[in-house]
N, CA, C and O of each residue as an XYZ file, in Angstrom:
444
protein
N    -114.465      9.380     55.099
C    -113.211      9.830     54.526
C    -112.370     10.490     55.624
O    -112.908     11.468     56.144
N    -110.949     10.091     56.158
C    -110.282     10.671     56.831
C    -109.756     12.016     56.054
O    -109.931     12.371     54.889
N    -109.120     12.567     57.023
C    -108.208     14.005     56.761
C    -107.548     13.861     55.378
O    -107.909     14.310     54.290
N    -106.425     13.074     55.735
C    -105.420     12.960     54.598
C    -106.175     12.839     53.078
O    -105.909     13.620     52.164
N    -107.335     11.536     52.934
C    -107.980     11.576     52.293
C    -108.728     12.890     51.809
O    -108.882     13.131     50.611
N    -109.056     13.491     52.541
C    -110.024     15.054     52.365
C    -108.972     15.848     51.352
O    -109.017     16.245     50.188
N    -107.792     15.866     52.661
C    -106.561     16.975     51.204
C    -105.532     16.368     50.172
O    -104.506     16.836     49.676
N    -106.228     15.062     50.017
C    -105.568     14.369     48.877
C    -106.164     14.558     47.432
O    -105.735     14.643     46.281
N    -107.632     14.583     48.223
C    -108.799     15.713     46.932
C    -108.653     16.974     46.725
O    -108.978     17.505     45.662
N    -108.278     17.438     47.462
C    -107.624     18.967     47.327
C    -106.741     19.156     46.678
O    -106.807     19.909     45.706
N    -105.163     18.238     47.190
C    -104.162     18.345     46.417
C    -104.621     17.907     44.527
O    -104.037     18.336     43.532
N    -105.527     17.183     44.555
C    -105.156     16.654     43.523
C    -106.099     17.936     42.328
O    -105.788     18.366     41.217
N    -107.502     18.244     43.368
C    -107.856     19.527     42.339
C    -106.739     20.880     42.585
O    -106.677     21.804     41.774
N    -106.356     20.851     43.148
C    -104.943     22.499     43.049
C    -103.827     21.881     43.378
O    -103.370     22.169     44.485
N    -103.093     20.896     42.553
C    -101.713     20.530     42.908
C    -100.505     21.583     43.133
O     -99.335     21.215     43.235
N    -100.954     23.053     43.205
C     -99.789     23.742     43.364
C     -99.769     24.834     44.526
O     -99.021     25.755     44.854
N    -101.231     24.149     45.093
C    -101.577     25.031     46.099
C    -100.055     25.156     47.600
O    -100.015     24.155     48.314
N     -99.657     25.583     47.728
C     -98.556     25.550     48.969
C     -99.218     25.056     50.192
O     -98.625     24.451     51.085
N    -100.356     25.317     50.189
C    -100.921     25.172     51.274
C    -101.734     23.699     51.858
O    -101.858     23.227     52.988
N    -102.056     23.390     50.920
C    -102.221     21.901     50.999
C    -101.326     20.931     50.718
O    -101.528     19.770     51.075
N    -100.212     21.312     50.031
C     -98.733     20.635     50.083
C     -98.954     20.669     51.965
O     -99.548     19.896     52.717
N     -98.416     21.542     52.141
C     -98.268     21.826     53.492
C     -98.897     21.160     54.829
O     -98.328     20.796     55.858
N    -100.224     21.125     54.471
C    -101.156     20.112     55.640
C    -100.758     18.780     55.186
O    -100.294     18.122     56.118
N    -100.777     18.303     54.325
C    -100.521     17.067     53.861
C     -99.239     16.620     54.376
O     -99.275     15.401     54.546
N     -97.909     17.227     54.750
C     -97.357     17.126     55.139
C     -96.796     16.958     56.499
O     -95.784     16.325     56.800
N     -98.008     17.951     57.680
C     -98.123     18.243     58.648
C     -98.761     16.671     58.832
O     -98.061     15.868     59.448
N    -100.289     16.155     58.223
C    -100.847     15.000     58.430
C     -99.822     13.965     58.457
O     -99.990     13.001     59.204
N     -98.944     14.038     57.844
C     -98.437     12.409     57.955
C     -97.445     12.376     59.212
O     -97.062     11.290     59.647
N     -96.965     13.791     59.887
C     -96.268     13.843     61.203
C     -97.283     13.050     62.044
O     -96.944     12.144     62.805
N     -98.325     13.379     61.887
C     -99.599     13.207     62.497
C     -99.876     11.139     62.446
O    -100.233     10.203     63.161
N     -99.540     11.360     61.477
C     -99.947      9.540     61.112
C     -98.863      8.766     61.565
O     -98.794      7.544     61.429
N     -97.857      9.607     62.204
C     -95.964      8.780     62.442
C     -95.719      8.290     60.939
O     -95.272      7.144     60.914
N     -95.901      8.878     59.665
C     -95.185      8.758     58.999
C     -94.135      9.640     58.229
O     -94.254     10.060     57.078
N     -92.978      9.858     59.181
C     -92.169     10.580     59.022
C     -91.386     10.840     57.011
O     -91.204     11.931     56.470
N     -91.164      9.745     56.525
C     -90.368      9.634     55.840
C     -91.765     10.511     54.713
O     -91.494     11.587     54.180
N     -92.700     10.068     54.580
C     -93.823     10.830     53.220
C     -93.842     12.003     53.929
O     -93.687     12.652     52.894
N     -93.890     12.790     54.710
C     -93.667     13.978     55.181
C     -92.697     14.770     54.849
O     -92.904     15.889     54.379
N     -91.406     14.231     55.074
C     -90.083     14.483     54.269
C     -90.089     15.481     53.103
O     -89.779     16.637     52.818
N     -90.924     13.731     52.313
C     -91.056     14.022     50.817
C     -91.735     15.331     50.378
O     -91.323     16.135     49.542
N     -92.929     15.385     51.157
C     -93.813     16.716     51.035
C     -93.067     18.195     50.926
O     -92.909     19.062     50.067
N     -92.623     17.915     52.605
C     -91.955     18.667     52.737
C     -90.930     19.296     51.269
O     -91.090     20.375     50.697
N     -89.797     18.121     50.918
C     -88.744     18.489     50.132
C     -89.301     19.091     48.682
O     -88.677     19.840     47.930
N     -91.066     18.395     48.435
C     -91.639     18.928     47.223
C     -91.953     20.615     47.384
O     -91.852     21.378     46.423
N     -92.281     20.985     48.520
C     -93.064     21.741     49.195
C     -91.719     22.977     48.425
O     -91.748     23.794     47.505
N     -90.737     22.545     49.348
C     -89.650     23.771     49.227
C     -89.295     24.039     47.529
O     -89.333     25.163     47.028
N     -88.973     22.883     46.824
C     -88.610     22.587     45.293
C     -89.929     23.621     44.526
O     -89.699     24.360     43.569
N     -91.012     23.502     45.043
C     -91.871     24.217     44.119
C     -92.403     25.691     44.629
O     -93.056     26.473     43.937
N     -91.950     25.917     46.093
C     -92.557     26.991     46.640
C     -91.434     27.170     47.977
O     -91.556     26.834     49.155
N     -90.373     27.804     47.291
C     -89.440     28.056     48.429
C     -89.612     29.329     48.872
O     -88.645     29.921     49.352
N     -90.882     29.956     48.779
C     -91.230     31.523     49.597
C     -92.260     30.881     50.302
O     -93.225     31.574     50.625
N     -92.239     29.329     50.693
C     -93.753     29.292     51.538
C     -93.326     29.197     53.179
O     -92.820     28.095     53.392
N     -93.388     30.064     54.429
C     -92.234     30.184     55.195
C     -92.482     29.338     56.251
O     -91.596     28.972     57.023
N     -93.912     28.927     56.349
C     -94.247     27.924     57.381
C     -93.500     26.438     57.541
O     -93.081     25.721     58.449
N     -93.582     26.430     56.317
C     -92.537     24.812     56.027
C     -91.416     24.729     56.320
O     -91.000     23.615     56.004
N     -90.607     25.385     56.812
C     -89.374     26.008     57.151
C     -89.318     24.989     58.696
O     -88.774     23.898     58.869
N     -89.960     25.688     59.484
C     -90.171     25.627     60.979
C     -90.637     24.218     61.093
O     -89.930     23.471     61.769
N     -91.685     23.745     60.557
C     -92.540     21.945     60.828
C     -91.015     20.854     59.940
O     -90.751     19.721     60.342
N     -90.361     21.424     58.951
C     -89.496     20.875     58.226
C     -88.435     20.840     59.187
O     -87.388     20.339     58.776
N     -88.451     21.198     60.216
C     -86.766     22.029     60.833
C     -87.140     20.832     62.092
O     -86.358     19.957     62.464
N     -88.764     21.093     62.705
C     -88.704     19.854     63.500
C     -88.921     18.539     63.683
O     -88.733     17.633     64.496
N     -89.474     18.810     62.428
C     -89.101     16.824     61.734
C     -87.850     15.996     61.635
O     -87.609     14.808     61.849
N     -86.915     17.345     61.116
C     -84.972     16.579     61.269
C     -85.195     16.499     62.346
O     -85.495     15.354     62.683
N     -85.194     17.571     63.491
C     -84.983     17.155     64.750
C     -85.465     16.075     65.202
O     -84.812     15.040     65.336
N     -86.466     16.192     65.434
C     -87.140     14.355     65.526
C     -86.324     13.162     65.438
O     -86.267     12.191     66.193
N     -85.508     13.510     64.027
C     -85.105     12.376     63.136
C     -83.654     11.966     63.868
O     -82.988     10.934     63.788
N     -83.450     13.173     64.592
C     -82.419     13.873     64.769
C     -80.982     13.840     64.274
O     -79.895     13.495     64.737
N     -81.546     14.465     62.874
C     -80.728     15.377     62.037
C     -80.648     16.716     62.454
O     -81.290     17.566     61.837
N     -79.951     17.021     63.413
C     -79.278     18.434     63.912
C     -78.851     19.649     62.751
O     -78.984     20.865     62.605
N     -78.243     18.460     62.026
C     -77.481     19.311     61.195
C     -78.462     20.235     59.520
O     -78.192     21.299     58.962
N     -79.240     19.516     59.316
C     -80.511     19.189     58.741
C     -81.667     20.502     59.444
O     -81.930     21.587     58.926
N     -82.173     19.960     60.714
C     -82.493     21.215     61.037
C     -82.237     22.614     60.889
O     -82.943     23.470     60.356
N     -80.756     22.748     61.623
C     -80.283     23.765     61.015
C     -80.710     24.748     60.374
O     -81.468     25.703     60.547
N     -79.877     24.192     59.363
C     -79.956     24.273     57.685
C     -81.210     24.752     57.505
O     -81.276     25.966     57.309
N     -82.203     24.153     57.517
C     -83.522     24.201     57.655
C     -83.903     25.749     58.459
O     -83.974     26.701     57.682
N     -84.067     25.952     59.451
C     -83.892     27.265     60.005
C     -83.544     28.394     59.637
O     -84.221     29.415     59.755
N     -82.049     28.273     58.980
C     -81.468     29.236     58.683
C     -81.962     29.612     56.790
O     -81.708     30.568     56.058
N     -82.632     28.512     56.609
C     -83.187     29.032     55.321
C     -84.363     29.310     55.480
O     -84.505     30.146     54.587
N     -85.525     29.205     56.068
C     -86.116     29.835     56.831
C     -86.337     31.346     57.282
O     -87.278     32.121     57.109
N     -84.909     31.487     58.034
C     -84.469     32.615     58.430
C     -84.814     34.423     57.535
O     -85.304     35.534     57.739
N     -84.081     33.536     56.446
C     -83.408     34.118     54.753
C     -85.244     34.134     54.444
O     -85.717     35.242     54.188
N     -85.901     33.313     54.466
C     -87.246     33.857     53.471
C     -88.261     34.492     54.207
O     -89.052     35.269     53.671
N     -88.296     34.133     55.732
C     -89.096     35.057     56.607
C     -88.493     36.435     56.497
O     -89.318     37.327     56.698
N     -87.184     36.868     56.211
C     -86.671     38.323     56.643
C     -87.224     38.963     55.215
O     -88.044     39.880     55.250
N     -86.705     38.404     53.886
C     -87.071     39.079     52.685
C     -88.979     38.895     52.759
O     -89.469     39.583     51.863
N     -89.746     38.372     53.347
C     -91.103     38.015     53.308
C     -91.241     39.231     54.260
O     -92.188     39.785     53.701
N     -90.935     40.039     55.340
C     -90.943     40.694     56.352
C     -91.867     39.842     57.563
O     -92.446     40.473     58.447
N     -91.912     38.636     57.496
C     -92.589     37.952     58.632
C     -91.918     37.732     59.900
O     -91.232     36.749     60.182
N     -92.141     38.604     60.546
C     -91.922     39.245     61.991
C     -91.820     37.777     62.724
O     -90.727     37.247     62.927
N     -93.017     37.198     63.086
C     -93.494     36.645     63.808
C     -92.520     34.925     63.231
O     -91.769     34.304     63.983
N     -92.755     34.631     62.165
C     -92.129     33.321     62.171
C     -90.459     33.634     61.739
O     -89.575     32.785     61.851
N     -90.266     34.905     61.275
C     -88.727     35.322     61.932
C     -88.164     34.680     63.487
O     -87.212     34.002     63.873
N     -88.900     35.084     63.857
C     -88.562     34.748     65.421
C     -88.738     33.559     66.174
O     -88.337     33.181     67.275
N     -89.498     33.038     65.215
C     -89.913     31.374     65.867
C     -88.717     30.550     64.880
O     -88.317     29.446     65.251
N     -88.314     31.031     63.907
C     -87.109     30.052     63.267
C     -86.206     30.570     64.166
O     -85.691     29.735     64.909
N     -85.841     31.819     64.317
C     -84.340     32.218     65.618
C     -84.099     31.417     66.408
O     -83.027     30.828     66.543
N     -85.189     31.279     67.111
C     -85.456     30.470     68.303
C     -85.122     29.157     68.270
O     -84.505     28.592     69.173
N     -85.501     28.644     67.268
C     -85.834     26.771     66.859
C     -83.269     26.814     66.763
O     -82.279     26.281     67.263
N     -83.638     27.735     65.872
C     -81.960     27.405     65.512
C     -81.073     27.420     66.341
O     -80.198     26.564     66.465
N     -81.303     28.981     67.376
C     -80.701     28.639     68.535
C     -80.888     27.514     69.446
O     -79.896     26.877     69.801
N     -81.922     27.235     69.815
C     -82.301     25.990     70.791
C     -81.239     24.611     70.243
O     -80.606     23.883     71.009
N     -81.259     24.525     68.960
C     -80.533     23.441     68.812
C     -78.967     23.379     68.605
O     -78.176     22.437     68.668
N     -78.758     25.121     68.256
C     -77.343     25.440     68.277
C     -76.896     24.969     69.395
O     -76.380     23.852     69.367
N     -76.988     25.769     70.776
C     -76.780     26.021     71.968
C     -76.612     24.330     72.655
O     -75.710     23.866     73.352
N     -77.828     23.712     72.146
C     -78.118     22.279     72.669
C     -76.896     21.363     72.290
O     -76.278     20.730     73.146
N     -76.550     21.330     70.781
C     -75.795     20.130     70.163
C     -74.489     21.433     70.223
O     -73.523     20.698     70.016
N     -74.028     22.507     70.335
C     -72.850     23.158     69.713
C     -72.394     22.947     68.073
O     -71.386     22.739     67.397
N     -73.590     23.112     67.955
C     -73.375     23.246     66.159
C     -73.259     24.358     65.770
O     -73.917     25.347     66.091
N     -72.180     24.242     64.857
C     -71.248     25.731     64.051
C     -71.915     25.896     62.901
O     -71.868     24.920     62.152
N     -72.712     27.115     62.407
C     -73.146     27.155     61.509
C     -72.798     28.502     61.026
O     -72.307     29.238     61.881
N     -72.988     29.125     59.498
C     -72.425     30.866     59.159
C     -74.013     31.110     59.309
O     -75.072     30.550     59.028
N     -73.452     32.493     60.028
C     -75.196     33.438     60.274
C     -74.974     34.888     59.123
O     -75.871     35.722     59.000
């Protein structure tokens, strides 16, 4: 049984777990399948938009895609649930991700 397979049994005994949303999502970056990652991802946020990790792997998947604008977005909401979460640490790793691509493309965004 591969990975995906492993937390597809997972997902399916705790479908609301955030956290295996989450690897499952990370796996298919992993498999180059961008677009079911997406999906994860977009389920991920729809059912658990305080989960803050998804923020950051979601932010560099647009990029990838390169959806700049997407990223963003992504970041800066991010931003908003790491600060009310008080998470120091991935506070600062979304700053970072947003600036890098601000600075890079000159994308105007409200802070």
């Amino acid at each position: 049984m591969n990975r995906l397979e492993q937390l597809m049994d997972f997902y399916r005994e705790n479908p609301d777990d955030p956290f295996v949303r989450y690897c499952i999502a990370l796996e298919h970056i992993k498999s180059d399948d961008p677009g079911e990652a997406r999906e994860w991802f977009e389920a991920l946020i729809n059912s658990h938009p305080d989960y803050v990790a998804t923020y950051y792997h979601y932010g560099k998947l647009m990029e990838s895609l390169q959806d700049k604008d997407a990223a963003v977005s992504l970041y800066q909401a991010g931003i908003e649930v790491a600060s009310k979460a008080g998470d120091l640490h991935a506070l600062s790793e979304l700053q970072n991700a947003r600036n890098e691509v601000v600075n890079a493309f000159d994308i105007e965004f409200d802070d």
